[in-house]
C-alpha positions as CSV (number, residue, x, y, z in Angstrom):
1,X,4.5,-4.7,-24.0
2,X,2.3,-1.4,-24.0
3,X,-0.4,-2.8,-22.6
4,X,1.8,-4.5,-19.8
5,X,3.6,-0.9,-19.5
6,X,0.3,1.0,-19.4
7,X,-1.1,-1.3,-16.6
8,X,1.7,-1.1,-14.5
9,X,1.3,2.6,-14.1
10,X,-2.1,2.2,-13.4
11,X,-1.4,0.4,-10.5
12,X,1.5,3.1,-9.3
13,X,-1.1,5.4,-9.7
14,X,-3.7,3.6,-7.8
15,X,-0.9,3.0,-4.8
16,X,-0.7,6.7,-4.5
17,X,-4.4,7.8,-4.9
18,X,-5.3,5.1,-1.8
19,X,-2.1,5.8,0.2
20,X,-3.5,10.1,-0.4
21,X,-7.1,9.4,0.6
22,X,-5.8,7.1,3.4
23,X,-3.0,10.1,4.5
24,X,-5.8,12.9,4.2
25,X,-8.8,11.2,6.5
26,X,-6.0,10.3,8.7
27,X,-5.4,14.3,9.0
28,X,-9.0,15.2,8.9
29,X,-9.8,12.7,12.1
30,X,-6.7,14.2,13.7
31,X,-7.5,17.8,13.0
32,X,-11.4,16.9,14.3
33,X,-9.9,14.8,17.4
34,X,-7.4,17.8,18.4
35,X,-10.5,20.5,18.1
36,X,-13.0,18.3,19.8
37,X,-10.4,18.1,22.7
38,X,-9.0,21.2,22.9
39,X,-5.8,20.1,22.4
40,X,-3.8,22.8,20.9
41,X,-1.5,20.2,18.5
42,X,0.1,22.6,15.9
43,X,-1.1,21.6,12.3
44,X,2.7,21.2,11.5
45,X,2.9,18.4,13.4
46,X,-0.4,16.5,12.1
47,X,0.5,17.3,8.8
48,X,4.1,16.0,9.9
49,X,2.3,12.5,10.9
50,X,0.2,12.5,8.0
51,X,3.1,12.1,6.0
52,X,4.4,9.4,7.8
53,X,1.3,7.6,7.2
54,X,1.3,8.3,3.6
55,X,4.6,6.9,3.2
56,X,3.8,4.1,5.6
57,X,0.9,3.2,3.2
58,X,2.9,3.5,0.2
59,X,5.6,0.9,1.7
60,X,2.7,-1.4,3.2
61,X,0.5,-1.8,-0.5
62,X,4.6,-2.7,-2.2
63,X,4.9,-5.4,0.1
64,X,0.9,-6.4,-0.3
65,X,1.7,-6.8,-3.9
66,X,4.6,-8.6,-3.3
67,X,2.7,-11.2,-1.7
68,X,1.6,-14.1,-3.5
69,X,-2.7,-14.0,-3.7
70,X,-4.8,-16.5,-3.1
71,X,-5.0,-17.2,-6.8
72,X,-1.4,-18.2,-7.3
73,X,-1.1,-21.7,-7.5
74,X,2.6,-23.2,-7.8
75,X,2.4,-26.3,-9.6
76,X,4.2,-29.1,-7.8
77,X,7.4,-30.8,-9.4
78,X,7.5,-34.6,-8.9
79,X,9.7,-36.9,-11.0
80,X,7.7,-39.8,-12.2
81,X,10.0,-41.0,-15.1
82,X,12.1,-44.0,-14.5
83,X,15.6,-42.8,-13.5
84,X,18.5,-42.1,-16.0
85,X,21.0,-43.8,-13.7
């Protein structure tokens, strides 16, 4: 149960790390692209989107992991016994 416990959080953990790096390059490429262009977008509001795509990752990994994988394989149920009735 510990083990099951302690891998679990591991993988919360790891959900948040990505969806952070993911969230912070977004702002970094935003901040470059709004510089580069001369677009005078207030930090607020990139820092505002950032979030969005934090949480956005957040949501989108859940449902990843929700998902069965490739390795999953559901065994098939076939009656092969002679019928009871």
């Amino acid at each position: 149960m510990h083990d099951r416990l302690t891998l679990i959080y591991i993988l919360q953990m790891s959900v948040y790390i990505h969806s952070t790096i993911i969230a912070f390059v977004y702002f970094i490429i935003k901040y470059s692209e709004s510089r580069i262009k001369r677009i005078n977008k207030p930090i607020d509001e990139i820092f505002k989107d950032s979030i969005i795509v934090f949480i956005s990752t957040i949501i989108g990994l859940y449902i990843i992991t929700l998902l069965p994988s490739e390795n999953e394989t559901v065994p098939i149920v076939v009656f092969t016994d002679k019928p009871n009735f």
